[in-house]
N, C-alpha and C positions, 0 to 999 in steps of 0.2 A: 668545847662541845658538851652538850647537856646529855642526862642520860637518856633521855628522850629522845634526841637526834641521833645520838647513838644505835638506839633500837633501832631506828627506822634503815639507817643504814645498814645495819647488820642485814635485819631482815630484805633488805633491798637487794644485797648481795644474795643471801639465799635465793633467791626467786632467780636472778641472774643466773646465777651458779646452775641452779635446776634446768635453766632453758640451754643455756650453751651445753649442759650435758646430755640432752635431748635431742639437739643438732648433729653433738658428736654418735651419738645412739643411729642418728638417720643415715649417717656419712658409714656406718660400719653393718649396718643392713644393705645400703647401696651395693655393697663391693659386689653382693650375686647379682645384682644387675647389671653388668658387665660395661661395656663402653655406653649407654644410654645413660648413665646417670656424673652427676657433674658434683664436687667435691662442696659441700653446705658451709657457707661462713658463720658464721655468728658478728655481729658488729655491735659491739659495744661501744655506748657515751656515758659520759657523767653529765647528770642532772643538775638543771639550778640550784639544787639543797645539797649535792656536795655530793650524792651517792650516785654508781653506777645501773646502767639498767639497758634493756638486750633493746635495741633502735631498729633493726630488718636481719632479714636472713639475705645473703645472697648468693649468687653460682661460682665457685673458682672459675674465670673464665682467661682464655686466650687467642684473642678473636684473631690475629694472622694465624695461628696454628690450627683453627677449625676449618679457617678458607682454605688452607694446605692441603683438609681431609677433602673438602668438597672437592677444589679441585683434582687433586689424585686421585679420588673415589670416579671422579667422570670422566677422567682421561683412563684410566683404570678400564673400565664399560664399556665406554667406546675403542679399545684394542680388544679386547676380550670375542666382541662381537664380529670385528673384522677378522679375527683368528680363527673363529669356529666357521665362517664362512668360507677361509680360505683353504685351511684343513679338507673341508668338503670337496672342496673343486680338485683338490690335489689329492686325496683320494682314491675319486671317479678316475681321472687324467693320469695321473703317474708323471715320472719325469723321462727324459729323451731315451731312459733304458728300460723302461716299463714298457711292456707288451701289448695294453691298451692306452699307450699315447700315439697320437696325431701323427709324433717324427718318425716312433718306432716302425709304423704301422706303412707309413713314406718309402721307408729305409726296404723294410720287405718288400712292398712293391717294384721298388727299384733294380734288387735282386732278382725278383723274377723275370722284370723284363729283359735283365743285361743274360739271363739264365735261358731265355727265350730267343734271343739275339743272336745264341751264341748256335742253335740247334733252331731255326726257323722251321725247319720240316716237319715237327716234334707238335702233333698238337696237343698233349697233352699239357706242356708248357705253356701254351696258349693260354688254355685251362687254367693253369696254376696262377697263371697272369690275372685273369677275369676275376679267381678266386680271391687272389692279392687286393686287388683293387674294392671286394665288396667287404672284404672285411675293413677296409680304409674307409670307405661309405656310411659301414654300419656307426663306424668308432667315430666319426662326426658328428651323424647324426645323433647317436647318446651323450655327445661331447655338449653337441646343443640343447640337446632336451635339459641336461643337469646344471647349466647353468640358468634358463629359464624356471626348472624345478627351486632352484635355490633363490630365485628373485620373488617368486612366489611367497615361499618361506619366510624371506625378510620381508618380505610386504604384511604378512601376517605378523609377524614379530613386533613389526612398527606399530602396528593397531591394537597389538597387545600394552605396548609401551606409552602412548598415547592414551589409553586408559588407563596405565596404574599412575602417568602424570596427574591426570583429571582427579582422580581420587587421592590422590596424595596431595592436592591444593586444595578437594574440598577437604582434607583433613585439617590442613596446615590455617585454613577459615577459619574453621572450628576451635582451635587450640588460643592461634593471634589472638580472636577476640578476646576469650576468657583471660589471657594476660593483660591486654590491654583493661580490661574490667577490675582484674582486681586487683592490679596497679593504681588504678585510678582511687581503690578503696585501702591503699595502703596494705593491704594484705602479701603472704609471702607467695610470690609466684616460680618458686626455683624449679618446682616437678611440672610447672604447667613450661615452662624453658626447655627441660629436658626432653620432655617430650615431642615441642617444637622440634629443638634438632635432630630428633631421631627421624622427625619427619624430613626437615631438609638432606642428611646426608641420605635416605633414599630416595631423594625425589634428584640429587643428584647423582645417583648413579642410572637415572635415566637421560638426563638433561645437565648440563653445564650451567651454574647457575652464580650470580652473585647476590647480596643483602647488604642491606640499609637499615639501621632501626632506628626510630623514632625516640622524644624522649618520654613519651607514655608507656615505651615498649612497643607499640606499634610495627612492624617490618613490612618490608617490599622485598621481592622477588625480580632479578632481570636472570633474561638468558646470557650465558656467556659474550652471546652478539649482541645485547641491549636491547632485548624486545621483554617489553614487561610482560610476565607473569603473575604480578599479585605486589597491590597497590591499593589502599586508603580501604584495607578491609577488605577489599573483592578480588576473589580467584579471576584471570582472564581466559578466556573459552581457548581450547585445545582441539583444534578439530582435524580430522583426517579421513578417507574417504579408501578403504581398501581397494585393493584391482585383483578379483581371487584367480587372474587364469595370467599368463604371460607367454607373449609371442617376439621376437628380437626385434620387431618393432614397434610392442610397448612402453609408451612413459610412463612411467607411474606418478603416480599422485604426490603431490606436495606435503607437507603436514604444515598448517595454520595455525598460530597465536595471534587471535584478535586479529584475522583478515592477513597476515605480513608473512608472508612464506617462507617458511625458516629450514629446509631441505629440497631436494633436491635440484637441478638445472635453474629453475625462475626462481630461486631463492632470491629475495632482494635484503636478507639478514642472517644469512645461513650460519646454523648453531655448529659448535668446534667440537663439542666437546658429550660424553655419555652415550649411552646404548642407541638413543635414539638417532644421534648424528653417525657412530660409528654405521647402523645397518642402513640408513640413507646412503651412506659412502658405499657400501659392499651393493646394494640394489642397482643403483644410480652410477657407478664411478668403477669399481673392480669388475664388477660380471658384465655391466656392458662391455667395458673396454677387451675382457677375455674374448666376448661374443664377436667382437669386431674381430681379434685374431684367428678364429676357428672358419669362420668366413674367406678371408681372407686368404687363407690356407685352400678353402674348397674353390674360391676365384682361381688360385695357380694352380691345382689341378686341373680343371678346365680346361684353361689357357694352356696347360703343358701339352695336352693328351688331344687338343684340338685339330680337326681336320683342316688345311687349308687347298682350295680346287687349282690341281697342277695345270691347269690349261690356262692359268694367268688372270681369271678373273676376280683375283683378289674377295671370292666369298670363303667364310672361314666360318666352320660349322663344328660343335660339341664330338669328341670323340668318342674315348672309352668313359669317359664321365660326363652327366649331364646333372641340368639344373629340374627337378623332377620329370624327366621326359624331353624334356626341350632340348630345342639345335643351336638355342645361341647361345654365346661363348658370353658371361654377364662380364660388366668393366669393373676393373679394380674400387671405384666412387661410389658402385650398385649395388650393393650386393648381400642386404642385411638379412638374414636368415640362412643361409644359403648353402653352412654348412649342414642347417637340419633340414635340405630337400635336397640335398648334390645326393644321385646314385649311379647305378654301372648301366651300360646303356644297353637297354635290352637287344639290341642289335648281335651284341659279343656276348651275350650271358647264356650259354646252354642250358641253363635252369629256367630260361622264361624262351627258349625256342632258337636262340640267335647263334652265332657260329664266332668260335672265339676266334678263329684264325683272320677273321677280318682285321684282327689288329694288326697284321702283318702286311696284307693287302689290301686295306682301304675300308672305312664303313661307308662313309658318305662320297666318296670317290674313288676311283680305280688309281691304282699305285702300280700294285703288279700286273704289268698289263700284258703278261705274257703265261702269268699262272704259274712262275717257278718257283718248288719248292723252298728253294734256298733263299729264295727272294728278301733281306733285311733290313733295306736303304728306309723305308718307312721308321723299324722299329728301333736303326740309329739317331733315329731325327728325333724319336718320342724320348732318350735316355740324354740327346743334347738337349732336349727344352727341358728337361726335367734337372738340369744342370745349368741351367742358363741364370742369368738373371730378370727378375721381372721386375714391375712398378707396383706398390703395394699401398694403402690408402694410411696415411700418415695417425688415422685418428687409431690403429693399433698401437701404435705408442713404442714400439721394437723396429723403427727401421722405415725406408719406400724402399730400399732393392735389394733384392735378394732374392735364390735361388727358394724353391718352392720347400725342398726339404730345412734351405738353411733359414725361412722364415718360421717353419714349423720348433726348427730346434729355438731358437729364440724367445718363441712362444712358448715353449715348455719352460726354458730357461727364465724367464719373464714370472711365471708364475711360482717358479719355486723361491725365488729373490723376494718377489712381495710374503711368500710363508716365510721365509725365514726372517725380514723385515719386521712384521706382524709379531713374529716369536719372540724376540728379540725386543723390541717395544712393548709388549708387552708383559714382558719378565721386568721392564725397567720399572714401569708405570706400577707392578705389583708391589714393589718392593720398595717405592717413594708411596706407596698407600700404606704398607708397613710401616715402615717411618715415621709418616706423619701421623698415623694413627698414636703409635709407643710417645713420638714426642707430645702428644696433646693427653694422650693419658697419663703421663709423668707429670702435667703441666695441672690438670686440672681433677686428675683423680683421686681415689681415695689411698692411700698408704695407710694401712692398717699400725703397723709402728709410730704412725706420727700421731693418729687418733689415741693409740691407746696411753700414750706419753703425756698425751693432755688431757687424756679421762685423769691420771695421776697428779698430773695438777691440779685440776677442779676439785678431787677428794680432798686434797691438799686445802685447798682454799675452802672448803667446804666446812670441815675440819676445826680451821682458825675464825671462822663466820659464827660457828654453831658453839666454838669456846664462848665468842664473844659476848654471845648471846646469854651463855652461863653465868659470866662472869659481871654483866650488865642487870640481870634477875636477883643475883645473890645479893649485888650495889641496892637494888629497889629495896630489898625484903633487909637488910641493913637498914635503910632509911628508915623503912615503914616501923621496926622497932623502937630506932633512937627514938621518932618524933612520937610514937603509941605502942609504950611497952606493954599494955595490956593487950594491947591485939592480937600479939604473938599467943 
C-alpha cells in the first residue's frame, strides 16, 4: 500500500467513524422519545479501493413482534370498550341483591303480595301491593332508558372512532409517500418509519389491522377481516352514518370501508378486533340482547298478573300491569320495548283514582262475587303464576322457561358473568399488550449501555485512524526532506 492509499483510507475511516458516531448520537437522543422511536443501524461496506464507508442507515426492526403490538393494542381496545359499557349497565342494574334490580324489585313485590294474601281484608296491603308493583315499573322503565342511553353513547363513540381512523390514514398517506420518495432517492427514511408506526399502532387501537410492504417501502393496510384499507398509495373511504336518538327497536348503522360493511348485523366482513369492533359489539350484540331480557321480564309480568274471564270464555286481559294503558297481555315473540312502557294499571293505583283492592277482587272481572272480606282465591292464583313457569323468547340468551322472578335472576346473573368476563379479558389482553410492548422494545430499542460501549469503540478507533494519519504526514514530510533537503 502506497502512502497515498493509505491517506485515503485513513481519512476514509474518519468520515465513517464520524457518521456511525452520529447515528449512535441519534439512538441516545431517541431514548426521550419513548416507544415511537426505533434503535439506528449504521451499515457499513468496503469499498472497491479497499476502505470502508457508511452504505444506509436502518430501523432495528422485528416485524412479528410489532404485529404482537398491533395485534394486542386492538384486542386490548376492543375489551377495554366492552368493559366500560358493561360497568355502565351494571351500575344502573346492580346484581340480584341490589335494590334497584329487576329481581330485587320481583322479590319485594312477591312479598307483598304473599303479605297481602295473608290479611285480604287490610287494604292498606293492598296499597303496599300497588306501591310494590310501581316501584317494579319504574325500575324497568330506567332499566330500559339506560340501556338505550348507552347505545346512544356507543353510536357517538363509533363516529368519533371512524374519524380518528379517517385521519389516521390520511396521516399514514402523508408519511408512506415521503418514504416511498425518498427511498426511491436513496436517502435515510428511519424517522419517516417511526413515525409510520406510530401511526399504525394508533390506528390500531381503533381497528384490527394487518400490513404488507412493498420493496420501495411502499405498505398496504387490511382490516383484521381483509377489507383493505390503504393500497397503492390511497387511503379507502371510512364512512359511517350516526343515529343520535335510540328506541329498542332501533338498528343502528353499519360502519363502511369502500362500500363492505364491516359491523354490525349485515356485516358481510365484520372487523374482530379494536375500539371500533369492541363498541359495535356492546351497541349491536350486549345492549340489545340485555334489552331483549328487561322485556322479557315485563312480558312475565303481564302474563303473571293477568286477568283471565271466569265464565269460560277464554278472553284474558292485562291486570295489575299493562303494556302503557292497554288490556292485552303482549306474547312472549312481541314484545320489543316493553319494558320501557309496562306500568301499574291505573284501575288499582289510588294515586291516579283506582281502588287497589281490585287486586283481590277482580279489575277486569268479578272474582269475588260475594264482596268478602277475606276473599284470597284471586290473589293465590297471582303468587302461583308468579311461581309458575312461563315461555320466554330464546333470543335473551338465559333460558325459554322459567319462573318470571327466576328469569329476572338470570338476567342479573347473565349480566354480571359478561362484567366479570369483560374484567377478566381484559386484564389478559392488558398485560399480553405489556408484553409485547417490553419484548419489542428490548428487540428493537435503544439501550443506553450498549450505545455508550460503542461510542468507546469508535473513540477507540477514531484514535488509531487519527494515529495513522500522524504517522502517514510525518512518512510524507520524511520523504519531502530526503528527496528536497532545502525545502525543509
Amino acid at each position: 500500500m502506497n502512502l497515498t492509499t493509505a491517506t485515503n483510507a485513513a481519512n476514509a475511516a474518519l468520515a465513517t467513524i464520524s457518521a456511525e458516531s452520529s447515528v449512535l448520537s441519534r439512538n441516545i437522543a431517541g431514548i426521550n422519545n419513548g416507544g415511537s422511536f426505533s434503535r439506528k443501524i449504521a451499515n457499513i461496506a468496503t469499498t472497491a479501493s479497499g476502505s470502508v464507508a457508511l452504505t444506509s442507515i436502518t430501523n432495528a426492526q422485528n416485524k412479528a413482534l410489532f404485529e404482537s403490538v398491533l395485534g394486542a393494542t386492538s384486542s386490548s381496545a376492543s375489551q377495554s370498550a366492552i368493559l366500560a359499557g358493561l360497568t355502565t349497565l351494571q351500575s344502573a342494574m346492580g346484581d340480584t341483591d341490589s335494590t334497584n334490580s329487576p329481581s330485587s324489585e320481583i322479590s319485594a313485590l312477591t312479598s307483598a303480595v304473599q303479605t297481602y294474601e295473608a290479611s285480604p281484608s287490610d287494604a292498606s296491603l293492598a296499597a303496599s301491593v300497588v306501591t310494590a308493583a310501581d316501584s317494579l315499573a319504574t325500575t324497568l322503565n330506567n332499566a330500559s332508558a339506560t340501556v338505550q342511553q348507552l347505545r346512544e353513547q356507543t353510536d357517538s363513540q363509533m363516529a368519533s372512532s371512524v374519524s380518528q381512523i379517517n385521519s389516521l390514514l390520511s396521516q399514514f398517506q402523508t408519511v408512506n409517500s415521503q418514504i416511498v420518495s425518498a427511498t426511491a432517492m436513496g436517502n435515510d427514511v428511519t424517522d419517516l418509519e417511526d413515525t409510520r408506526n406510530t401511526v399504525l399502532t394508533q390506528l390500531s387501537q381503533q381497528i384490527g389491522i394487518s400490513t404488507t410492504t412493498g420493496a420501495n417501502g411502499d405498505m398496504s393496510i387490511y382490516t383484521d377481516s381483509g377489507v383493505t384499507l390503504f393500497q397503492g398509495g390511497r387511503a379507502r373511504s371510512v364512512t359511517f352514518q350516526p343515529t343520535s336518538t335510540y328506541t329498542p327497536a332501533t338498528t343502528g348503522n353499519a360502519v363502511y370501508i369502500d362500500g363492505v360493511a364491516v359491523t354490525g348485523t349485515s356485516a358481510t366482513m365484520p372487523i374482530q378486533s379494536g375500539a371500533l369492533a369492541g363498541l359495535g359489539n356492546l351497541r349491536d350484540t350486549i345492549a340489545v340482547t340485555y334489552q331483549t331480557q328487561l322485556d322479557q321480564v315485563a312480558q312475565g309480568l303481564i302474563s303473571s298478573f293477568a286477568e283471565t274471564d271466569p265464565s269460560g270464555s277464554g278472553t284474558t286481559l292485562a291486570g295489575l300491569f299493562t303494556n302503557a294503558g292497554s288490556t292485552a297481555v303482549p306474547s312472549a315473540t312481541s314484545n320489543t320495548g316493553l319494558a320501557g312502557a309496562i306500568s301499574v294499571n291505573a284501575a288499582v293505583d289510588p294515586s291516579q283514582g283506582g281502588n287497589a283492592t281490585l287486586l283481590r277482587d277482580g279489575i277486569n272481572f268479578t272474582y269475588n262475587t260475594t264482596g268478602a272480606a277475606s276473599y284470597s282465591t284471586q290473589l293465590q292464583q297471582l303468587l302461583t303464576n308468579l311461581s309458575s313457569s312461563q315461555t320466554f323468547n330464546s333470543a335473551g340468551q338465559i333460558g325459554t322457561s322459567n319462573s318470571v322472578s327466576g328469569y329476572a335472576g338470570a338476567s342479573a346473573s347473565w349480566l354480571n358473568g359478561q362484567l366479570q368476563s369483560a374484567t377478566s379479558e381484559s386484564s389478559y389482553q392488558s398485560t399480553l399488550l405489556s408484553n409485547s410492548t417490553t419484548a419489542l422494545s428490548n428487540a428493537t430499542g435503544v439501550n443506553l449501555d450498549d450505545e455508550m460501549s460503542q461510542m468507546l469503540d469508535l473513540e477507540n478507533s477514531y484514535s488509531a485512524s487519527s494515529k495513522l494519519l500522524t504517522t502517514i504526514n510525518q512518512m510524507f514530510a520524511d520523504l519531502t526532506n530526503a528527496i528536497n533537503p532545502t525545502a525543509v
